[in-house]
N, C-alpha and C positions, 0 to 999 in steps of 0.2 A: 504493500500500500504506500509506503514514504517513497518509492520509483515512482508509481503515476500520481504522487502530489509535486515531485520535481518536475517532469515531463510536463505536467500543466501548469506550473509557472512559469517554464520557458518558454510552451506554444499560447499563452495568452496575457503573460503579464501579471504579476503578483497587484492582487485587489487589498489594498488598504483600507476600503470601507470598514469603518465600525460603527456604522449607524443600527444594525439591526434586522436591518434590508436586505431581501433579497440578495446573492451576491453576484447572480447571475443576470439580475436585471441589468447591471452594469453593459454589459456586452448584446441586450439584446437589439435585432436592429429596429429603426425606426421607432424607437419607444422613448417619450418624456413623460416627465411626470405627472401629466393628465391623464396618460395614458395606461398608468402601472395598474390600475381597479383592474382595466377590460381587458389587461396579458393576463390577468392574475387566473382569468376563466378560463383561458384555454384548457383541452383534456378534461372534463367536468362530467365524469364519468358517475355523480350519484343525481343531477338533475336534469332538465333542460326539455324543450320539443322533440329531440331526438332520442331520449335515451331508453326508450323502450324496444325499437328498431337496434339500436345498439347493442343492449341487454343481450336481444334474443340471439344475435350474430355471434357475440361474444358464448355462451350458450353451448351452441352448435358446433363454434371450433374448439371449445375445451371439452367438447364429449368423445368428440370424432376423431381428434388428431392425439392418434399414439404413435409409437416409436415404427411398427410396421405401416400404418398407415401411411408415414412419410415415406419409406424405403419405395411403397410402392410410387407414390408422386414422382420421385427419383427417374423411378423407369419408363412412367409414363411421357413423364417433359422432358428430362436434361435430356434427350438427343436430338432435338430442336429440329423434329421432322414433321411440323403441324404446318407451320405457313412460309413461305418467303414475302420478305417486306420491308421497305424504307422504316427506319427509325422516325422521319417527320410523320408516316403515314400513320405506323403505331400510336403517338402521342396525338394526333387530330381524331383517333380513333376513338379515344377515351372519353370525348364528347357523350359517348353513349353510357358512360359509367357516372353513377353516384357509389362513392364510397360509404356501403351500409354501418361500418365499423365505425366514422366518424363523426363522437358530438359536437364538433366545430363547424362546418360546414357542412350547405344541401345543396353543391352547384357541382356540374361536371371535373372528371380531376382532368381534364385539359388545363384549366384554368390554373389552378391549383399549380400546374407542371410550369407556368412561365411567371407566376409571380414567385416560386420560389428561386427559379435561376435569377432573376430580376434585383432579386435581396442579394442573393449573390455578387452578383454583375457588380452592386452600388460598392459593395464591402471590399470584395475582393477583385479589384477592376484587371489583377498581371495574373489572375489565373484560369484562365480559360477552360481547362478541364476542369474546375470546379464548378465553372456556370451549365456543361452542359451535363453535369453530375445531377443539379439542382434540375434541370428541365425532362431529363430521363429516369429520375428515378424510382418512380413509381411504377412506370410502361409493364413492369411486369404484371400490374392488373388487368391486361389483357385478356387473361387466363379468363375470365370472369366472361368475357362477350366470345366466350369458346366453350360455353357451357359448363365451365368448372363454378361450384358453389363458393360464394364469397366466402363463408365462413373457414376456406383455404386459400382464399387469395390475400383477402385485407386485414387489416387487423396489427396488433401487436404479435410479436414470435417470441417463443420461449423453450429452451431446449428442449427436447424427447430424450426419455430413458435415465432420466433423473426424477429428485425430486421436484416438485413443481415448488417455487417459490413463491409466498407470500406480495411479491410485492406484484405479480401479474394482475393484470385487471381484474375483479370478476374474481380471485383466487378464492374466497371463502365460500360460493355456493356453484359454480359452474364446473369446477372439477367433479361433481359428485358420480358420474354415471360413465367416468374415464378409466377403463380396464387401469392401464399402467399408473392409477394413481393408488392403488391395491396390492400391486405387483410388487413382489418384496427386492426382485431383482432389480428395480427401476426406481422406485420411491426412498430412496434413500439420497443423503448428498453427494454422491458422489457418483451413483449409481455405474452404470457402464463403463464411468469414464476413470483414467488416470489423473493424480491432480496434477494442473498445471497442463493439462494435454495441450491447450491453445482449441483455440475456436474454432482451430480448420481442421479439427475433427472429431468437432462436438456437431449433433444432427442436431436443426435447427425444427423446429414445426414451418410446415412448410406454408410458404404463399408468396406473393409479388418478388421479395426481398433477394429471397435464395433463387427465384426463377428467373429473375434481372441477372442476378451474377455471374447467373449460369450461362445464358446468353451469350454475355458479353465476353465469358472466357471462350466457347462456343467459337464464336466468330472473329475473334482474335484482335479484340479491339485493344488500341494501344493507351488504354486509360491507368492512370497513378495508383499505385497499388493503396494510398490513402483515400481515392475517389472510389475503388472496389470494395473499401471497409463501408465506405458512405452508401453504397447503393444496397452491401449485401448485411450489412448489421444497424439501417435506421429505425425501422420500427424495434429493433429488440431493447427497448423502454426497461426493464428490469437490469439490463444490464450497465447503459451507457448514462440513465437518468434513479439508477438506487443501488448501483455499485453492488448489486446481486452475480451470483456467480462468479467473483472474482477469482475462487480458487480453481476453476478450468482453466484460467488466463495464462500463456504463459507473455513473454518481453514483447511477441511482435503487438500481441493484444495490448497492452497497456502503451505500447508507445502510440500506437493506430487509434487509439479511445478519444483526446483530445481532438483528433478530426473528423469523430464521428460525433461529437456535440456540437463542436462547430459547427456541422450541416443542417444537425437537428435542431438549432435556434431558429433558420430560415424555413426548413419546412413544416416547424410549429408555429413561430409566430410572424408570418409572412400572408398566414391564413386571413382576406378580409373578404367583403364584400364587394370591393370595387374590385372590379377586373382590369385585367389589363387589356392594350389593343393587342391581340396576337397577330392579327395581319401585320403591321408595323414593325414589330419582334423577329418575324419569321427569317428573314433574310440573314440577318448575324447570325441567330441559332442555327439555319441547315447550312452554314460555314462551319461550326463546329461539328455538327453532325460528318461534314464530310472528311473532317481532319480525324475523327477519335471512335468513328463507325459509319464511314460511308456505304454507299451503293445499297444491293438489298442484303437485308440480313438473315439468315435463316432462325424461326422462332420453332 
């Protein structure tokens, strides 16, 4: 743990607030302090218009997703012989998607995909592969307009073949009807795993995250191995937002963690209402597109 408290004072800068505050508010983007009430809602996973819709999603994928249930997703997607297809077409495609998993927003995740690169873009203006990290990294909800049930595509991810941690969404009543949360060989902390194994080869519950990653190793795309932790470990929220699981971790994972919060400030609170013009956007992005996954890609 005193490794990734160094590593995140070098990749962010030691915070000398002592007000009491939040200390992450510091670095969030576009936020003052009129603003801190309405960041403070995001994730608001016990209220809201949507969270019954969310509940039941939530539900569904803590019943369904065991340790074999992913092995089989494995065989079914990673060999990415479902569609060929442009990565711009993928993301204009999402139009047809609402993400059922999320109490923040009820609007297409197209949208969603260029205001996060956009937060990106203002913050981080010399890094390129990060803007087009922020605009693709969802696409792997695709899975969803291919007939795969949301409750394996969206959502937050949390290891299989362990114990399930408390601090998962939902953890106190939606595991109840999950073989492996029973199974003596899996419910324990450490369960299958070595400690320290590192996260590339701990089995993730599968959806978007690991089907993105998969892809894009897939097709040989030449993205920063810190932009492949951002696309394949952002939703895993127990891990990157409550320091759960740290003992699978081993050095590459704790160095890789501060740029997968980094990501995950833009595409949690980049979240608004007002859309962006995506026709106006398009032309930078399918430049990036062409440099870090051009032509078609096999999905």
């Amino acid at each position: 743990m005193r490794n990734l408290l160094i590593i995140e004072k070098l990749f962010l800068g030691w915070n000398t607030n002592t007000s009491g505050q939040d200390p992450s508010l510091s670095y969030r983007p576009n936020l003052d302090k009129n603003e801190v009430k309405e960041k403070e809602e995001y994730r608001n996973f016990e209220s809201g218009s949507l969270i019954d819709r969310v509940f039941n999603t939530y539900k569904l994928m803590h019943t369904n997703q065991t340790l074999d249930f992913v092995k089989q997703k494995h065989i079914d997607w990673t060999n990415c012989n479902h569609i060929q297809m442009a990565m711009m077409d993928a993301i204009m495609s999402l139009d047809q998607l609402v993400d059922e998993s999320d109490p923040d927003v009820d609007f297409p995740n197209s949208f969603h995909a260029f205001q996060t690169a956009e937060g990106i873009r203002k913050e981080h203006p010399d890094k390129d592969w990060f803007h087009l990290v922020g605009l693709i990294h969802d696409v792997g909800k695709i899975m969803a307009l291919w007939d795969e049930p949301q409750w394996a595509v969206v959502g937050d991810t949390f290891p299989v073949g362990c114990k399930f941690q408390n601090s998962i969404v939902f953890r106190g009543n939606t595991f109840i009807d999950n073989p492996d949360d029973k199974n003596p060989e899996y419910n324990t902390e450490f369960g299958i795993y070595e400690p320290n194994c590192g996260l590339d080869n701990v089995t993730m519950s599968w959806g978007h995250d690991e089907y993105l990653y998969r892809v894009m190793k897939y097709n040989n795309c030449p993205i920063p191995e810190e932009g492949l932790y951002m696309i394949r470990f952002h939703s895993f929220y127990p891990w990157h937002s409550h320091e759960d699981y740290m003992h699978l971790c081993n050095d590459k994972d704790l160095t890789m963690l501060p740029w997968v919060r980094e990501f995950n400030k833009f595409d949690l609170y980049t979240k608004t209402t007002e859309l962006p013009d995506v026709e106006m956007l398009k032309p930078y992005y399918q430049s990036l597109i062409d440099k870090y996954c051009p032509g078609v890609l096999k999905w």
